[in-house]
C-alpha positions in Angstrom: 8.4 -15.9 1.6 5.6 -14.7 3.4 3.0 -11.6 3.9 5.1 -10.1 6.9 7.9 -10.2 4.9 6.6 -7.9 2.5 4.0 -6.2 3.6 4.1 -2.4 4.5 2.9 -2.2 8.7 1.7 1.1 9.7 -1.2 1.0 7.3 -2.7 4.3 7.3 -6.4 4.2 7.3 -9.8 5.8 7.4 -13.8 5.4 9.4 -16.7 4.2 7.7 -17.7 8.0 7.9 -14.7 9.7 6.6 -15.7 12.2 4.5 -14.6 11.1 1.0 -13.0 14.4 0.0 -10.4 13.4 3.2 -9.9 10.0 2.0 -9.1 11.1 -1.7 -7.0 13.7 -0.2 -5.0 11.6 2.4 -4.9 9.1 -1.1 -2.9 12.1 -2.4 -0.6 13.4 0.5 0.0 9.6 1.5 1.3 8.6 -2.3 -1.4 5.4 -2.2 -4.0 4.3 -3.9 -5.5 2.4 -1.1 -6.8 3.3 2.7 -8.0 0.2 4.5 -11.4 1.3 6.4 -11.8 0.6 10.2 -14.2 0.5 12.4 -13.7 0.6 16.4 -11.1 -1.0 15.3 -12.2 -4.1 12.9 -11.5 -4.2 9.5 -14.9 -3.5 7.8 -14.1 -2.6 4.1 -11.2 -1.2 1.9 -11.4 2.1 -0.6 -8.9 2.5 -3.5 -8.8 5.1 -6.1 -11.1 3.4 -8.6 -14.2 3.7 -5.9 -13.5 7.7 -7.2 -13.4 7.4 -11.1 -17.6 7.7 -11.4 -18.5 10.6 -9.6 -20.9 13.3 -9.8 -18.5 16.2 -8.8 -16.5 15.3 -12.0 -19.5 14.3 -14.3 -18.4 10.7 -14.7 -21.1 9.1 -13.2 -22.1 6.1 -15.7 -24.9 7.2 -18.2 -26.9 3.5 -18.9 -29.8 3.2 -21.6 -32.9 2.9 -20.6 -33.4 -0.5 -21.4 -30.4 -1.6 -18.7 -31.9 1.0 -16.2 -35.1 -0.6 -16.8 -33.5 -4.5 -16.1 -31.0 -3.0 -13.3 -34.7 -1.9 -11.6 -35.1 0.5 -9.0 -32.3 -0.8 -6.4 -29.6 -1.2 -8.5 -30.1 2.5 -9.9 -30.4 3.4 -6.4 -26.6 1.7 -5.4 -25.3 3.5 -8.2 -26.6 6.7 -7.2 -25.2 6.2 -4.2 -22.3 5.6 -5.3 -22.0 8.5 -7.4 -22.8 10.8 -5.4 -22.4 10.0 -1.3 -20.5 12.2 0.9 -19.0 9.3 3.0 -16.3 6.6 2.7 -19.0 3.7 3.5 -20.9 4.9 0.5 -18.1 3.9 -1.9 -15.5 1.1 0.1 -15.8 -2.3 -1.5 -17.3 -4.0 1.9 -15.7 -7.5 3.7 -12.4 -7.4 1.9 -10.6 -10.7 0.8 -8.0 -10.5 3.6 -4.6 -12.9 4.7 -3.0 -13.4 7.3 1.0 -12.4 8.1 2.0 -16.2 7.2 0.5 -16.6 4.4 2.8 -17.6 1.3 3.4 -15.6 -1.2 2.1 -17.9 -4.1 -1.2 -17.9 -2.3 -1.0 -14.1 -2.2 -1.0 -13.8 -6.1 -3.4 -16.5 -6.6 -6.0 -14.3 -4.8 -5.2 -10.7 -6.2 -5.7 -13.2 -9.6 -8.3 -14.9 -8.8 -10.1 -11.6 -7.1 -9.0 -9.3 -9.9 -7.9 -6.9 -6.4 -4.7 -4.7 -6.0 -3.6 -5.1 -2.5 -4.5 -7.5 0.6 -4.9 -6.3 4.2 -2.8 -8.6 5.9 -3.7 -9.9 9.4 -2.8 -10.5 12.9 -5.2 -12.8 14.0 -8.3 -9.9 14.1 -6.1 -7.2 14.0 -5.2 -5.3 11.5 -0.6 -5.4 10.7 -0.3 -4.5 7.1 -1.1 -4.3 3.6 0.8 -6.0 0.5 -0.3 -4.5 -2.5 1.0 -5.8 -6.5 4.1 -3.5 -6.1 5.0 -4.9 -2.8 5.7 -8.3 -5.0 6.8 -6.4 -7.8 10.0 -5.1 -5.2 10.3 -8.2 -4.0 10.7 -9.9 -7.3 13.3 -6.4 -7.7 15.0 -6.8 -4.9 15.5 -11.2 -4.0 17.0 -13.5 -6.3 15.0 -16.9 -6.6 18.4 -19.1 -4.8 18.4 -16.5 -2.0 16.8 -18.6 1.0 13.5 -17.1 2.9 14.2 -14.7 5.6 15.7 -16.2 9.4 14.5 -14.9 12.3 17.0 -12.3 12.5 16.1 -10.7 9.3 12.7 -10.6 10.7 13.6 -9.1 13.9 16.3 -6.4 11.6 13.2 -5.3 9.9 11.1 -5.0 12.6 13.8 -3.0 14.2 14.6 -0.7 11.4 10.9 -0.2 10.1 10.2 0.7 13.7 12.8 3.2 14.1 11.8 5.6 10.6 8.1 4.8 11.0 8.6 6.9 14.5 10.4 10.0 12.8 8.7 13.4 11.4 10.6 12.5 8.4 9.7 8.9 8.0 8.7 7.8 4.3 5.5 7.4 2.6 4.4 3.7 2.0 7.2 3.0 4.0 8.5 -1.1 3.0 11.8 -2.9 4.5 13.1 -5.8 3.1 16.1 -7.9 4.6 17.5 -10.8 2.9 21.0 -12.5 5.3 21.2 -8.8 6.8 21.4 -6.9 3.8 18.4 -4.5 3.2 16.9 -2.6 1.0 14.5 0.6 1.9 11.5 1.3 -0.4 9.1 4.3 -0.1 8.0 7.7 -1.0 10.8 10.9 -0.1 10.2 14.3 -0.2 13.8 15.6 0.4 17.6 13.8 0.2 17.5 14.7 4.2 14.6 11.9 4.4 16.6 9.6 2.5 19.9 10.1 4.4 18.4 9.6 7.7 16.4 6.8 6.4 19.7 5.1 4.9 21.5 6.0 8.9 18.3 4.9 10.5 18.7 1.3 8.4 23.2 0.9 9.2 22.3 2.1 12.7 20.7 -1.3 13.6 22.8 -3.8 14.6 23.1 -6.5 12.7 22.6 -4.8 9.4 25.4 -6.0 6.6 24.6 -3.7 3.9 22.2 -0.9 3.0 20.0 -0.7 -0.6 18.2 2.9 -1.6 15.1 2.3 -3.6 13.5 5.4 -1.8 11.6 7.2 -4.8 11.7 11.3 -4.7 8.2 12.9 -4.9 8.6 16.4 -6.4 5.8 17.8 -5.1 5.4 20.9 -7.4 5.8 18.7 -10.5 4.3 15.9 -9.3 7.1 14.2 -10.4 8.2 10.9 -9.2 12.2 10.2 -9.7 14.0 6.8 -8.9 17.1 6.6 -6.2 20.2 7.4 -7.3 21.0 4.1 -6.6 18.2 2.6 -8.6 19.1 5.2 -11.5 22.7 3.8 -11.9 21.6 0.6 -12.1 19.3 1.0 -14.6 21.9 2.7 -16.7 24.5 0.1 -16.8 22.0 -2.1 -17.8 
C-alpha cells in the first residue's frame, strides 16, 4: 500500500500569519489535531496541538531553574518566549516538515513517524501539497484490510478518487474525511455531526459505479457533549466480538 491510498486529500490548512487563536479554533471545529501551514502555496511548516500545551494565556509556559536559563543563554530563552507567548502560527509551527510523497510505501511511512517521533506526514504531489496520513490513518487501515488482501488496482484508485470527490463537494461532507477501497468494497471514515451526513455519505459511496459494497466507520461528534460515538456499524461489530 501506498500514501494515496490512505491519506486524507482536501487537507485543511492555515498562513504563516494565522492568528493562532483561529488555528486552535479551526483544530476544534475541524476534529484534527493537525493544520499543515502554507505559504503562497508551498508547504513551509506544520502546527499540531502540542505547539499549544506551553502557553502564557493558560499559565503553562515552562518555569526552568536558573542554572538551565543561565546554560540555555539569552537566545534560547528568547525562542521559548516566543513560543509562549506569539500571536501568530509561524511563532509556534515546527518549520521544514519531514514530508512524502503519494507513492511512498507504507513501511517507509512508519519508519519515519518512528524514526521522527511525528504524528502525521504531509504527503506530496511533486511540490504540491495532496494529503496528509496521520498514525490513525494506518491504524484504519490496519482496521479495515486484511494482510492477504492484494494492494489496490487502478480502479479502486479511480472509485476513491470518485467517491472522495463527490462528499468532499457537499455542505454536509465529513470532517477528516478518509476513503478506502479494497476490490470495490469501501469503507468511509470521518467525523459526522448528524445521521443525515452519514446517510448521504453512505448514498454518495453506492452511487459510484463500480462500488461492490459499502462500510460505515463515520464516527458521531455530539457537539454539546463533546462526545465522540462509533458507527453503528462499528458498534455491532465490536459487540459480537
Amino acid at each position: 500500500m501506498r500514501a494515496r491510498q490512505i491519506m486524507t486529500p482536501n487537507v485543511v490548512t492555515v498562513t504563516p500569519k494565522t492568528a493562532i487563536l483561529d488555528a486552535a479554533t479551526l483544530m476544534l471545529r475541524c476534529h484534527i489535531s493537525g493544520l499543515p501551514v502554507v505559504d503562497g502555496g508551498v508547504l513551509v511548516g506544520i502546527v499540531s496541538q502540542s505547539d499549544f500545551l506551553r502557553r502564557g494565556e493558560i499559565d503553562t509556559q515552562r518555569r526552568r531553574p536558573c542554572w538551565l536559563q543561565f546554560l540555555m543563554g539569552p537566545e534560547g530563552l528568547a525562542a521559548d518566549f516566543v513560543h509562549e507567548h506569539g500571536r501568530r502560527v509561524e511563532d509556534v509551527m515546527t518549520r521544514d516538515p519531514i514530508v512524502v510523497q503519494e507513492d511512498t510505501q507504507l513501511d517507509e511511512l512508519v519508519h519515519l513517524m518512528e524514526e521522527h517521533d511525528v504524528h502525521r506526514l504531509p504527503v506530496m504531489r511533486g511540490t504540491i501539497l495532496a494529503g496528509i496520513v496521520t498514525r490513525s490513518n494506518l491504524l484504519q487501515a490496519v482496521a479495515s484490510i486484511a494482510r492477504d488482501i492484494p494492494d489496490a488496482t487502478a480502479a479502486d484508485d479511480s472509485l476513491r478518487d470518485r467517491i472522495t470527490q463527490t462528499i468532499s463537494a457537499m455542505c454536509w461532507r465529513p470532517s477528516s474525511l478518509q476513503v478506502i477501497v479494497r476490490n470495490g468494497i469501501v469503507h468511509l471514515y470521518g467525523v459526522v455531526l448528524d445521521d443525515e451526513a452519514r446517510q448521504a455519505s453512505i448514498v454518495a459511496a453506492e452511487n459510484t459505479a463500480g462500488v461492490r459494497e459499502v462500510h460505515d466507520h463515520l464516527c458521531f461528534f455530539d457537539t454539546i457533549t463533546g462526545l465522540h460515538e462509533a458507527s453503528p456499524d462499528d458498534r455491532k461489530a465490536a459487540a459480537s466480538l
